[in-house]
CHARMM internal coordinates of N, CA and C (Angstrom, degrees):
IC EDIT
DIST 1 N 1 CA 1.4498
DIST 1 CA 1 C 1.5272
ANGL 1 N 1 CA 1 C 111.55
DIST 1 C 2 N 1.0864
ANGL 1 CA 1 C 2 N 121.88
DIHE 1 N 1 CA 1 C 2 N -48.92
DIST 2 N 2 CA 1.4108
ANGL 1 C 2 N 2 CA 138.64
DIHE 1 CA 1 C 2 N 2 CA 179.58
DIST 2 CA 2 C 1.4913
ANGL 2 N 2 CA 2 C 129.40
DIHE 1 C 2 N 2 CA 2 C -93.74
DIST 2 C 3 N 1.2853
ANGL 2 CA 2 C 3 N 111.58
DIHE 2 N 2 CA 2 C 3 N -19.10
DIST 3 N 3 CA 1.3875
ANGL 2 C 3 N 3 CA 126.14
DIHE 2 CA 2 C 3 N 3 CA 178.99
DIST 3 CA 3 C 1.4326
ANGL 3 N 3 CA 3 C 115.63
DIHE 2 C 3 N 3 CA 3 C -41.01
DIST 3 C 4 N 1.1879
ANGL 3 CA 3 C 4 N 143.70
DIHE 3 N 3 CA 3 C 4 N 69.47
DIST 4 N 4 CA 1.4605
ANGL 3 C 4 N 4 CA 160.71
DIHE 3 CA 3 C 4 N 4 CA -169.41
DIST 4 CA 4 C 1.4013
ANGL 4 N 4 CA 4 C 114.74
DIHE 3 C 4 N 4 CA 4 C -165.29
DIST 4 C 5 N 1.2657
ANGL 4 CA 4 C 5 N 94.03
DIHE 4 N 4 CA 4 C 5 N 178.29
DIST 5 N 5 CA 1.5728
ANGL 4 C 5 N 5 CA 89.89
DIHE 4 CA 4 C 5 N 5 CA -149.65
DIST 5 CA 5 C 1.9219
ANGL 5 N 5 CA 5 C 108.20
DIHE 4 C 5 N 5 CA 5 C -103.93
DIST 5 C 6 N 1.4195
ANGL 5 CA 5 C 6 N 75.91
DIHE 5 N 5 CA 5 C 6 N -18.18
DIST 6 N 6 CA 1.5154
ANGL 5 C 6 N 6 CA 107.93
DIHE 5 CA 5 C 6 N 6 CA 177.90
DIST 6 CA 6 C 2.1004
ANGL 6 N 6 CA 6 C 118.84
DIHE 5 C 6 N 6 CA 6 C -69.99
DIST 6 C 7 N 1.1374
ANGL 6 CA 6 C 7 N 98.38
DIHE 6 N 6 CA 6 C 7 N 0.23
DIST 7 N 7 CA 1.5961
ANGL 6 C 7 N 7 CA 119.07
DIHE 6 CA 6 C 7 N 7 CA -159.30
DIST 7 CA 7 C 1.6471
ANGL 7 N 7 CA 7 C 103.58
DIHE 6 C 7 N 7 CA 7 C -118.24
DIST 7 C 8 N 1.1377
ANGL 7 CA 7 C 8 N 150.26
DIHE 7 N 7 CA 7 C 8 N 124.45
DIST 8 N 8 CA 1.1120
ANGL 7 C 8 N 8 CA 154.79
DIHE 7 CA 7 C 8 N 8 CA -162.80
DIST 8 CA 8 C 1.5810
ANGL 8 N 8 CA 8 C 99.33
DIHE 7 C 8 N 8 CA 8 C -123.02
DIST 8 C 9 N 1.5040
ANGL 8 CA 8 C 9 N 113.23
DIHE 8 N 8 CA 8 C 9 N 137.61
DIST 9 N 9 CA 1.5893
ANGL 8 C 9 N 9 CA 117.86
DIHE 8 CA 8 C 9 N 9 CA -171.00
DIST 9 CA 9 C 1.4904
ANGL 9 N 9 CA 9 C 114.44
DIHE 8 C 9 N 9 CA 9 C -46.12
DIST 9 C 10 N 1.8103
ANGL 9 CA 9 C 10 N 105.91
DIHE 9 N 9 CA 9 C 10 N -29.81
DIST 10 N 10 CA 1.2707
ANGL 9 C 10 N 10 CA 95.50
DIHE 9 CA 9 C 10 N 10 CA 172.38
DIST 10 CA 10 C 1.3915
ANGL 10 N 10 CA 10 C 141.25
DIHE 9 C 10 N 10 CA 10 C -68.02
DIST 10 C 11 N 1.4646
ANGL 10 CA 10 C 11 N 96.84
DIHE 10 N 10 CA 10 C 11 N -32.82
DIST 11 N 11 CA 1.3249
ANGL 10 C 11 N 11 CA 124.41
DIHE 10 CA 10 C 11 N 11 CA -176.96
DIST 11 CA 11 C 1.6870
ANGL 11 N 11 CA 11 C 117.15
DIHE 10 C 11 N 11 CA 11 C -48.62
DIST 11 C 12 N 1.6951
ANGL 11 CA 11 C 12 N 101.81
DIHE 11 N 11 CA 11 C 12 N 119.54
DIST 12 N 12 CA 1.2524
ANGL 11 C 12 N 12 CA 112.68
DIHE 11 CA 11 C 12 N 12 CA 167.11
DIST 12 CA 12 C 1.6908
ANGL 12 N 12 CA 12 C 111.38
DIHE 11 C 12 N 12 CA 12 C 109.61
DIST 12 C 13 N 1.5228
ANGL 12 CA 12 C 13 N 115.30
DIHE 12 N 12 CA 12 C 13 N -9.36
DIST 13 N 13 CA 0.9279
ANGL 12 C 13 N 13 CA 115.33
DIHE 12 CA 12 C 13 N 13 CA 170.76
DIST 13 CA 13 C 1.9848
ANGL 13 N 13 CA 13 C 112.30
DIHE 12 C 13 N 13 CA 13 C -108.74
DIST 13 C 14 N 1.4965
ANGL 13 CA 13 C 14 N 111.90
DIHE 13 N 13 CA 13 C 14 N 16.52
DIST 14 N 14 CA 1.2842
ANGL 13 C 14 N 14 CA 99.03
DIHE 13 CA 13 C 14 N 14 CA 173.87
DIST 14 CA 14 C 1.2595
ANGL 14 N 14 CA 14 C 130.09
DIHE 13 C 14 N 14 CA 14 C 78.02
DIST 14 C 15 N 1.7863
ANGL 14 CA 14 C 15 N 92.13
DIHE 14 N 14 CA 14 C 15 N 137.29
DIST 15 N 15 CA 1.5784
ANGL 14 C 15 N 15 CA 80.73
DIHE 14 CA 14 C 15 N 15 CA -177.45
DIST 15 CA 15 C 1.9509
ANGL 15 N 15 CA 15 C 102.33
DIHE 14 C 15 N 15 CA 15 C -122.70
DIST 15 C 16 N 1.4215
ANGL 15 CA 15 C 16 N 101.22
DIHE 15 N 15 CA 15 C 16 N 128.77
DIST 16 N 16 CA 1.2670
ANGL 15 C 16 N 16 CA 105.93
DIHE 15 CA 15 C 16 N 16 CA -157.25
DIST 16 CA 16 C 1.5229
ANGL 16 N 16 CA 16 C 95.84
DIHE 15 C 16 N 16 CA 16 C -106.78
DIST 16 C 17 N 1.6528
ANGL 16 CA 16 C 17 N 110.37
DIHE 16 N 16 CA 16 C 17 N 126.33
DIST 17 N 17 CA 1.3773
ANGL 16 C 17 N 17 CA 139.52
DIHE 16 CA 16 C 17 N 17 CA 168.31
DIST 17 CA 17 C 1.8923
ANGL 17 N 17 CA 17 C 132.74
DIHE 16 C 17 N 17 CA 17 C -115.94
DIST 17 C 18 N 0.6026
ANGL 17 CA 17 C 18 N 114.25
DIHE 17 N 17 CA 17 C 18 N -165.44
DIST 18 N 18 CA 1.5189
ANGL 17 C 18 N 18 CA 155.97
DIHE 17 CA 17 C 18 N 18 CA 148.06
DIST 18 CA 18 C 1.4421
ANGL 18 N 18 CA 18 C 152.08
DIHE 17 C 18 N 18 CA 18 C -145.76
DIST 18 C 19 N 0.6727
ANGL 18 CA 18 C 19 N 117.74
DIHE 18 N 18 CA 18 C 19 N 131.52
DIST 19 N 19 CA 1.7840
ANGL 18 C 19 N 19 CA 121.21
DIHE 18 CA 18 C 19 N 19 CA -174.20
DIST 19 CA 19 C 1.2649
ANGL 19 N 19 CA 19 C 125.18
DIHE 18 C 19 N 19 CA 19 C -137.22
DIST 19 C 20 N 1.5275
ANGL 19 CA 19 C 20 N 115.51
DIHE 19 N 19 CA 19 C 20 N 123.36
DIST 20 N 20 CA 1.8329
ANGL 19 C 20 N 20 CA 112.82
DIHE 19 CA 19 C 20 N 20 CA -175.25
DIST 20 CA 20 C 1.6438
ANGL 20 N 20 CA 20 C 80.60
DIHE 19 C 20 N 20 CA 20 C -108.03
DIST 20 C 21 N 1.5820
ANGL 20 CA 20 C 21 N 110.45
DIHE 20 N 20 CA 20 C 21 N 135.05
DIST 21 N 21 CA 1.3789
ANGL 20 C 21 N 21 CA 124.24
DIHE 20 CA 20 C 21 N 21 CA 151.05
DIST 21 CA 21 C 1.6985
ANGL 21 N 21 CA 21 C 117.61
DIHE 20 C 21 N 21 CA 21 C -81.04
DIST 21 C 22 N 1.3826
ANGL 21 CA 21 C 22 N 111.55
DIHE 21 N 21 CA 21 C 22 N 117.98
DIST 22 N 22 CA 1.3725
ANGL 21 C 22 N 22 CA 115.90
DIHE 21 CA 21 C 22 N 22 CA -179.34
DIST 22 CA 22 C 1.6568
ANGL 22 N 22 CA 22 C 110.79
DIHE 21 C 22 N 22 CA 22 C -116.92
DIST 22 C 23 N 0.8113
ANGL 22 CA 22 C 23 N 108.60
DIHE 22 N 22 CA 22 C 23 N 143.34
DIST 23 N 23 CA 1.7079
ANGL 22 C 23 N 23 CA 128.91
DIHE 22 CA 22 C 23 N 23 CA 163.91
DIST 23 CA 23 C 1.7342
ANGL 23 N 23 CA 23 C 111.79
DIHE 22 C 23 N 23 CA 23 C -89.02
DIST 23 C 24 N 1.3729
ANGL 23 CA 23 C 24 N 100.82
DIHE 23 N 23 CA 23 C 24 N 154.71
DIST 24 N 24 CA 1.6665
ANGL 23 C 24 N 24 CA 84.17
DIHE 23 CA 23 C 24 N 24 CA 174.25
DIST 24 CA 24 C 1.4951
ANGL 24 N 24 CA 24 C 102.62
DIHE 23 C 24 N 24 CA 24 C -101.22
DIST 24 C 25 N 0.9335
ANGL 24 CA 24 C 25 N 142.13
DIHE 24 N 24 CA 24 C 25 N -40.28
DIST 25 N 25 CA 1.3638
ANGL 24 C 25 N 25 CA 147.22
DIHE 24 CA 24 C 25 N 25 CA 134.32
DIST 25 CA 25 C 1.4182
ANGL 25 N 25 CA 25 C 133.21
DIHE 24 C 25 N 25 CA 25 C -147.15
DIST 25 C 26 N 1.2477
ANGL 25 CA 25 C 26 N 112.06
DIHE 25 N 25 CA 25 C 26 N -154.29
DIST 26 N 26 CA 1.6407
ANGL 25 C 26 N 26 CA 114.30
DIHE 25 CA 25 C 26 N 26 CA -152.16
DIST 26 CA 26 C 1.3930
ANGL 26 N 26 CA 26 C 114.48
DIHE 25 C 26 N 26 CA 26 C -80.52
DIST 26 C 27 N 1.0498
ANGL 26 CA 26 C 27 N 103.73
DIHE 26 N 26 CA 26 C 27 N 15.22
DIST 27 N 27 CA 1.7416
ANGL 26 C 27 N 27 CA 106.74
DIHE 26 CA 26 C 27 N 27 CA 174.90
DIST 27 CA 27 C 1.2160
ANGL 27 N 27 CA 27 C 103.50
DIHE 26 C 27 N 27 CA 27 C -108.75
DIST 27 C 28 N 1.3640
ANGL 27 CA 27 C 28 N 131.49
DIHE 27 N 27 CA 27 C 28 N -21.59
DIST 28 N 28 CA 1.3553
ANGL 27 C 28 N 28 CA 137.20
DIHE 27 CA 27 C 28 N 28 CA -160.48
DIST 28 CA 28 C 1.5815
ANGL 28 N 28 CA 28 C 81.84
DIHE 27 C 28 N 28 CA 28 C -82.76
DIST 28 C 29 N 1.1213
ANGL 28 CA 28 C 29 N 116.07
DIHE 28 N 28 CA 28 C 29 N -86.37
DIST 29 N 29 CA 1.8196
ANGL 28 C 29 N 29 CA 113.16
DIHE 28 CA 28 C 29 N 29 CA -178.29
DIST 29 CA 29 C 1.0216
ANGL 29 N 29 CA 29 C 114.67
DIHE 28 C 29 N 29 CA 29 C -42.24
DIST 29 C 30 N 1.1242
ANGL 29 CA 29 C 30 N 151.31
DIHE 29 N 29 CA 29 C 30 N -23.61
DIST 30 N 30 CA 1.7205
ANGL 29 C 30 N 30 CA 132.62
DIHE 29 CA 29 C 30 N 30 CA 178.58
DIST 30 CA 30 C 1.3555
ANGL 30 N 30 CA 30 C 91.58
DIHE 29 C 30 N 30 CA 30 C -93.30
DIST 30 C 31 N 1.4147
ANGL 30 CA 30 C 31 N 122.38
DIHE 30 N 30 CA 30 C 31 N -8.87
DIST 31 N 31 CA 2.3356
ANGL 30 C 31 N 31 CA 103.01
DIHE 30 CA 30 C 31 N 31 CA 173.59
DIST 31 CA 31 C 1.7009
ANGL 31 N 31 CA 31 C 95.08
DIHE 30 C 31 N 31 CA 31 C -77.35
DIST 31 C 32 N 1.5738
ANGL 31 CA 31 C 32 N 111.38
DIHE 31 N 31 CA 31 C 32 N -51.15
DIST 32 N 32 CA 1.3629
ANGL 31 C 32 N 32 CA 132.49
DIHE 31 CA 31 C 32 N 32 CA -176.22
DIST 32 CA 32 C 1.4930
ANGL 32 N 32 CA 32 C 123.48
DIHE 31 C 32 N 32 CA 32 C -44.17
DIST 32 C 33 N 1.3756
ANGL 32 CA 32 C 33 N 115.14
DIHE 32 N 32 CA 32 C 33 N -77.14
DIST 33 N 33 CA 1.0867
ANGL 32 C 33 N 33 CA 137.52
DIHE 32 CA 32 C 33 N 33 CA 171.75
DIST 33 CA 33 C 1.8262
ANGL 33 N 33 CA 33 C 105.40
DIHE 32 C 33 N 33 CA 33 C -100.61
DIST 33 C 34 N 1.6088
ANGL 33 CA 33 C 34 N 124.50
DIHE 33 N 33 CA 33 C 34 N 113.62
DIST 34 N 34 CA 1.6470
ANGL 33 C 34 N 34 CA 104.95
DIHE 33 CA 33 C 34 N 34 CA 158.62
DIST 34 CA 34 C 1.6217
ANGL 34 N 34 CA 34 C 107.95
DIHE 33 C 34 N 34 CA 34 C -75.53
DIST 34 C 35 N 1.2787
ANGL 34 CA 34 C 35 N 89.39
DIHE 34 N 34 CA 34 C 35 N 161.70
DIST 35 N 35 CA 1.5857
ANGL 34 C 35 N 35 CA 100.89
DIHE 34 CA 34 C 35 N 35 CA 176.96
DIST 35 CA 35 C 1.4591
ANGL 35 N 35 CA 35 C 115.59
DIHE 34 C 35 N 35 CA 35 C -73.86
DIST 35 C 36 N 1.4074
ANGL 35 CA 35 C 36 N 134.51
DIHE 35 N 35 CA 35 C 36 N 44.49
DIST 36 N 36 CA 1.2607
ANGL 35 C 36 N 36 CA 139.43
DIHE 35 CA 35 C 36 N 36 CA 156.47
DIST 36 CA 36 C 1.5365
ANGL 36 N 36 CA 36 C 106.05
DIHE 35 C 36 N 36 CA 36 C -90.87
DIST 36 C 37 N 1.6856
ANGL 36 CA 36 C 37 N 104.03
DIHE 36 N 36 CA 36 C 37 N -41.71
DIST 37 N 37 CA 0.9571
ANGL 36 C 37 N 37 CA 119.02
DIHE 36 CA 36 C 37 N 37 CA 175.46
DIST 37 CA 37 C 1.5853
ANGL 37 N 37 CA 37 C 146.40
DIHE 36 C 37 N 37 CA 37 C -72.82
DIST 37 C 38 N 1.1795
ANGL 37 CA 37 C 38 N 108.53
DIHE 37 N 37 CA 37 C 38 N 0.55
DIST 38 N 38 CA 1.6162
ANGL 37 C 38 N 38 CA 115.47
DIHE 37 CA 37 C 38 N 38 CA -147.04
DIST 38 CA 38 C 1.7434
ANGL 38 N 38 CA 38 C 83.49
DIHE 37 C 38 N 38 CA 38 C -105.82
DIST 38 C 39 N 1.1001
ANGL 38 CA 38 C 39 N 134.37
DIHE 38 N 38 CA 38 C 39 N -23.00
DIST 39 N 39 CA 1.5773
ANGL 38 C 39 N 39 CA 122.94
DIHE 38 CA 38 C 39 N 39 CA -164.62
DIST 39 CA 39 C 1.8342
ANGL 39 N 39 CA 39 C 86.02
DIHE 38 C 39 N 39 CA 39 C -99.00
DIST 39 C 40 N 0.7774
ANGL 39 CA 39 C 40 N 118.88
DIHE 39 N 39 CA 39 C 40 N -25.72
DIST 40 N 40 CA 1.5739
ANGL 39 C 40 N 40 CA 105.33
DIHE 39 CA 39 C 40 N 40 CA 173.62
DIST 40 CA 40 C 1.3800
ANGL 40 N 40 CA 40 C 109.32
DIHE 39 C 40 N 40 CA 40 C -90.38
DIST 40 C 41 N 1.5978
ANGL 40 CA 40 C 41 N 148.95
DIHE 40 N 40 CA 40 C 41 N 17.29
DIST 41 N 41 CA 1.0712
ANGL 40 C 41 N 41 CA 106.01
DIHE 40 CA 40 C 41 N 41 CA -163.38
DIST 41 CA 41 C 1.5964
ANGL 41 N 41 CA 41 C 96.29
DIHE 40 C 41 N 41 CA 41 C -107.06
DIST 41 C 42 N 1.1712
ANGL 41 CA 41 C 42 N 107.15
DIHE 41 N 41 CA 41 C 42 N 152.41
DIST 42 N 42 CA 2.1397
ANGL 41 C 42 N 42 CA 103.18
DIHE 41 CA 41 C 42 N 42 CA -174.06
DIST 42 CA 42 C 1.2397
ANGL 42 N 42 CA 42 C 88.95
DIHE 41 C 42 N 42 CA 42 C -130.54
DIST 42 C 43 N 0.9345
ANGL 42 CA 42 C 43 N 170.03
DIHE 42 N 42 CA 42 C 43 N -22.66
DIST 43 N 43 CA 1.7104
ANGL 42 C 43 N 43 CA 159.56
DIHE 42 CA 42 C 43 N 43 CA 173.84
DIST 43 CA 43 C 1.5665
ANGL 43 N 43 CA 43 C 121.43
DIHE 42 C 43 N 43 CA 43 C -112.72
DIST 43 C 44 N 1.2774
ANGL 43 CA 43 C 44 N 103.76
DIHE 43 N 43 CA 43 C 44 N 140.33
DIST 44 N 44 CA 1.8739
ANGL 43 C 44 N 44 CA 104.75
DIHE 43 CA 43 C 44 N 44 CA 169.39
DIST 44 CA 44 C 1.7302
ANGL 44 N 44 CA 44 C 94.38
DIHE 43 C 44 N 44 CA 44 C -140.95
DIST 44 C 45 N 0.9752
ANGL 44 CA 44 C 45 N 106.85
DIHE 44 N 44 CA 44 C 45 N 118.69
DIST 45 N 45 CA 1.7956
ANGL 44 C 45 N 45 CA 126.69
DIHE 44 CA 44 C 45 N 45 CA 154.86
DIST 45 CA 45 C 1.3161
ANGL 45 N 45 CA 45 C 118.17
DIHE 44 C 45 N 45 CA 45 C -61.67
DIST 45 C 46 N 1.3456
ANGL 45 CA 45 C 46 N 117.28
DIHE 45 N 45 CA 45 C 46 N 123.56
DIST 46 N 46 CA 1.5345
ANGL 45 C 46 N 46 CA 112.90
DIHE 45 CA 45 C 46 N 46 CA 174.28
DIST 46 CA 46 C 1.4605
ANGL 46 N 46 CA 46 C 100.28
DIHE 45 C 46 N 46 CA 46 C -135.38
DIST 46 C 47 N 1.3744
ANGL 46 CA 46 C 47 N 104.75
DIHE 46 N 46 CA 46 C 47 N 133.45
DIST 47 N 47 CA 1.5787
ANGL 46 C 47 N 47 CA 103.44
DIHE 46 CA 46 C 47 N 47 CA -170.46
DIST 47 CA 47 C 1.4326
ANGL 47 N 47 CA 47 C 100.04
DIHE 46 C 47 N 47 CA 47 C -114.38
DIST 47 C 48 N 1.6993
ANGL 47 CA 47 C 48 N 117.28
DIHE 47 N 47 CA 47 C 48 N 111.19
DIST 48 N 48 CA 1.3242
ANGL 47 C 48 N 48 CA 117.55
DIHE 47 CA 47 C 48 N 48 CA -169.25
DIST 48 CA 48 C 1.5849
ANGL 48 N 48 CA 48 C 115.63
DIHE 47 C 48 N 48 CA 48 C -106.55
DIST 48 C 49 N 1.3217
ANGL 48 CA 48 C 49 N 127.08
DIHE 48 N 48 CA 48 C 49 N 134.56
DIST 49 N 49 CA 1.4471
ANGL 48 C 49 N 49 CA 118.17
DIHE 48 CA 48 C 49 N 49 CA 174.73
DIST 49 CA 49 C 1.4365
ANGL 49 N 49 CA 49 C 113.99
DIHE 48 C 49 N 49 CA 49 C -95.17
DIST 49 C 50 N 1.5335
ANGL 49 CA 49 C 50 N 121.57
DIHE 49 N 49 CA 49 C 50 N 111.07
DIST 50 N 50 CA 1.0442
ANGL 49 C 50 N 50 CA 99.00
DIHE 49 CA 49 C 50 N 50 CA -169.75
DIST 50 CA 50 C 1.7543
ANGL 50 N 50 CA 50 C 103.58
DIHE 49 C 50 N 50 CA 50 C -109.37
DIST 50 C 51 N 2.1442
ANGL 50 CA 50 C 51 N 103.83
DIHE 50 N 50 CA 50 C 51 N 163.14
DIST 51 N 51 CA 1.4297
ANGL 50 C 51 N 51 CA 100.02
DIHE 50 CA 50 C 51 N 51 CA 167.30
DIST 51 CA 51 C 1.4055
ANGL 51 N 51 CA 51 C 115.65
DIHE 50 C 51 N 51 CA 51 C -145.80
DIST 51 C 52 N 1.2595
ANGL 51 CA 51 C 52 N 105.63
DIHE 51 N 51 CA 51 C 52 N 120.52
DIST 52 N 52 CA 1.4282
ANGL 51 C 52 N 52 CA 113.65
DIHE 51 CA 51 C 52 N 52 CA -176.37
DIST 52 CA 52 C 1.5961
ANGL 52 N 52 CA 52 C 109.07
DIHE 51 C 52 N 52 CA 52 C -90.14
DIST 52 C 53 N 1.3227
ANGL 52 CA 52 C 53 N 119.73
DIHE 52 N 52 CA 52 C 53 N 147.43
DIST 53 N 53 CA 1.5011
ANGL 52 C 53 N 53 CA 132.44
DIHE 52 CA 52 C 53 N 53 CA 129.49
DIST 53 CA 53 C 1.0478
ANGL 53 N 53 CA 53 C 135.92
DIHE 52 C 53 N 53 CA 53 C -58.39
DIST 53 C 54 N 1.8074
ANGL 53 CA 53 C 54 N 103.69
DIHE 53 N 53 CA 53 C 54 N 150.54
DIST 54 N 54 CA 1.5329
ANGL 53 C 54 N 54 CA 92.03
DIHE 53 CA 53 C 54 N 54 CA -163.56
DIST 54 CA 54 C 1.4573
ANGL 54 N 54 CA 54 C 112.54
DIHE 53 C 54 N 54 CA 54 C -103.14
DIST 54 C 55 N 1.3609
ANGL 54 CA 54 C 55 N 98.17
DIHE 54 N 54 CA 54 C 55 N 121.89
DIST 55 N 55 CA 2.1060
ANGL 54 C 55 N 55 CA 106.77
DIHE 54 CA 54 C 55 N 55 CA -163.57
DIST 55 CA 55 C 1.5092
ANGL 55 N 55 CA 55 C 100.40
DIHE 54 C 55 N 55 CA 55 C -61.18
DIST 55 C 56 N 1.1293
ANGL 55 CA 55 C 56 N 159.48
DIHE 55 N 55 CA 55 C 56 N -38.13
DIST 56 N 56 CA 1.3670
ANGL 55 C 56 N 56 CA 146.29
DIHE 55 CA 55 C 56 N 56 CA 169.92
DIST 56 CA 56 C 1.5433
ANGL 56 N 56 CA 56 C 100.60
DIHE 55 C 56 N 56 CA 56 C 150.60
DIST 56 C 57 N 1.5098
ANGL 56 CA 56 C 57 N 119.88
DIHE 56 N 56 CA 56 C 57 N -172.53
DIST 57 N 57 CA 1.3865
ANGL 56 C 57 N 57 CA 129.42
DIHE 56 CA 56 C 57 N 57 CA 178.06
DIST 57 CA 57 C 1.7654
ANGL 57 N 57 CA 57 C 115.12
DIHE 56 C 57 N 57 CA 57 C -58.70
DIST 57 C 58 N 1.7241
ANGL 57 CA 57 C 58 N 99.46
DIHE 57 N 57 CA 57 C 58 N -35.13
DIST 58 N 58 CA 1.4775
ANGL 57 C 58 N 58 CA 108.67
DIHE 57 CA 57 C 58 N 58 CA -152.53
DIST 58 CA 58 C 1.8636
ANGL 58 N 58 CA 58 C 96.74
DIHE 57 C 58 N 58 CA 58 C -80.78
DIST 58 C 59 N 1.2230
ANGL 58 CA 58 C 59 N 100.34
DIHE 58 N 58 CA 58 C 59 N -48.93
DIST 59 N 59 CA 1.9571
ANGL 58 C 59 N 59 CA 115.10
DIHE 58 CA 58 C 59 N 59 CA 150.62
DIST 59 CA 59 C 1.3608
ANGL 59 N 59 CA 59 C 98.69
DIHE 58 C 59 N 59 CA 59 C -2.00
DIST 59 C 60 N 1.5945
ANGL 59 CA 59 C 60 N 87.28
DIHE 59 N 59 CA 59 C 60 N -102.04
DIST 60 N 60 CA 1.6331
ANGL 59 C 60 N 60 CA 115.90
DIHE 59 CA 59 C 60 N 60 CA -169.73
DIST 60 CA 60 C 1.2150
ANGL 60 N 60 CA 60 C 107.92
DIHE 59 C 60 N 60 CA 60 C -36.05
DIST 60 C 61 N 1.3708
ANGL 60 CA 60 C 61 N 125.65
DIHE 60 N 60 CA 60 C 61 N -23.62
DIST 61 N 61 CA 1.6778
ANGL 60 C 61 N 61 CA 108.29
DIHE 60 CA 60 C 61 N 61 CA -172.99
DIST 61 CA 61 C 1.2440
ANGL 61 N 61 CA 61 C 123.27
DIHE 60 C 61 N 61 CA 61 C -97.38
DIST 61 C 62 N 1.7014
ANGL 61 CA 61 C 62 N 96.78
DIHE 61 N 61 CA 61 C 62 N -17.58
DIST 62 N 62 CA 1.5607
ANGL 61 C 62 N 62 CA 105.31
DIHE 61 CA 61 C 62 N 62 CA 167.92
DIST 62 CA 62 C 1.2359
ANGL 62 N 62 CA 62 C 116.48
DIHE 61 C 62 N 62 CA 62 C -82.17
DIST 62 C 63 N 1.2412
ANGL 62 CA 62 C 63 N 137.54
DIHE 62 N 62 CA 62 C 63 N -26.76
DIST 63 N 63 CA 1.2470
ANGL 62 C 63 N 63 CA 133.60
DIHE 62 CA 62 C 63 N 63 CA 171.92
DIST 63 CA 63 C 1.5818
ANGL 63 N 63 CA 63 C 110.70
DIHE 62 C 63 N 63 CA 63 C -64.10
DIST 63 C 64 N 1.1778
ANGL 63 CA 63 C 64 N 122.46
DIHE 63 N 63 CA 63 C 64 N -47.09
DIST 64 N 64 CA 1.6910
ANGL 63 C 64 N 64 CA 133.79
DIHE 63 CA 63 C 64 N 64 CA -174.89
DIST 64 CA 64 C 1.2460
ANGL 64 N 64 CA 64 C 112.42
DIHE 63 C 64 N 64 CA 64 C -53.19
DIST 64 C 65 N 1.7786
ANGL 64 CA 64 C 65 N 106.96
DIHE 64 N 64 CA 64 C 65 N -40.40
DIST 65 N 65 CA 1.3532
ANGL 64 C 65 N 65 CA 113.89
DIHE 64 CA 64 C 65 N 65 CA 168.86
DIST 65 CA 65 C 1.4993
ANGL 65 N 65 CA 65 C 123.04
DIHE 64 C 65 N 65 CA 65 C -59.35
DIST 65 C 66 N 1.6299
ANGL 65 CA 65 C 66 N 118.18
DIHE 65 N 65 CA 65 C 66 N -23.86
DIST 66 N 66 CA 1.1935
ANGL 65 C 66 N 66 CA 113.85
DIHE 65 CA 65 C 66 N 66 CA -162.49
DIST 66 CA 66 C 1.8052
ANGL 66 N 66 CA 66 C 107.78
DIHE 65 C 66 N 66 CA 66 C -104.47
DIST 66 C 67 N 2.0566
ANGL 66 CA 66 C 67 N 101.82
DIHE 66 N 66 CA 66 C 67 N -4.11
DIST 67 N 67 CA 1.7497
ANGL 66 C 67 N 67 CA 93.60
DIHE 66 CA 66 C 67 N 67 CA -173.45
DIST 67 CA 67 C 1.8871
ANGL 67 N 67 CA 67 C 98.41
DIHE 66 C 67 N 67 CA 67 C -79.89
DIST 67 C 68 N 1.4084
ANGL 67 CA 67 C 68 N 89.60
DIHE 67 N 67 CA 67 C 68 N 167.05
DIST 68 N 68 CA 1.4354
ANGL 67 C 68 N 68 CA 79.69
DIHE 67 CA 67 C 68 N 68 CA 173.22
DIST 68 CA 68 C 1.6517
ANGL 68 N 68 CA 68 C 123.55
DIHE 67 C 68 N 68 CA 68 C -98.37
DIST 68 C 69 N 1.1058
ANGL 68 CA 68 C 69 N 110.90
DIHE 68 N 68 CA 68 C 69 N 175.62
DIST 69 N 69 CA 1.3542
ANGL 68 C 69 N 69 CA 126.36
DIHE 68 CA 68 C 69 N 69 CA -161.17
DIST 69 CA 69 C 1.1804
ANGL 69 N 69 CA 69 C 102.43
DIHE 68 C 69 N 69 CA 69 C -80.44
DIST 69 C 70 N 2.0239
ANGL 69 CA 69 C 70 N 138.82
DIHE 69 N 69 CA 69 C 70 N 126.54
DIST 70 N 70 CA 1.3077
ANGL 69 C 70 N 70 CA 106.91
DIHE 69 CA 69 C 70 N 70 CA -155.87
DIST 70 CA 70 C 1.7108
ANGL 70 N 70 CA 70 C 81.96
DIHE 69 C 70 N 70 CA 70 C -119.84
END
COOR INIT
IC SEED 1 N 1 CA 1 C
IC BUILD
């Protein structure tokens, strides 16, 4: 499925998080967001760069084992 060169061992199995969005307080959102806005807003974009290290051979093989077969 992946066999290219273009594909990194990690690749395709995800990168699994969480995230709480915080404000520092209430002035920051009413410069940010006015309050016309804050009961409508349903989306925030975060554009992340990410960079991994490379976990070793034994890594790569456990992950490969776990993408699926396409």
């Amino acid at each position: 499925m992946f066999d290219d060169d273009r594909y990194l061992p990690f690749e395709g199995t995800g990168a699994i998080s969480t995230w709480t969005l915080e404000f520092p307080d209430q002035s920051v959102i009413d410069v940010l967001i006015p309050n016309i806005y804050t009961s409508q807003l349903k989306d925030i974009q975060i554009h992340l760069h990410y960079t991994a290290l490379d976990g070793g051979k034994s890594f790569a093989s456990e992950v490969k084992g776990k993408m699926k077969n396409g």
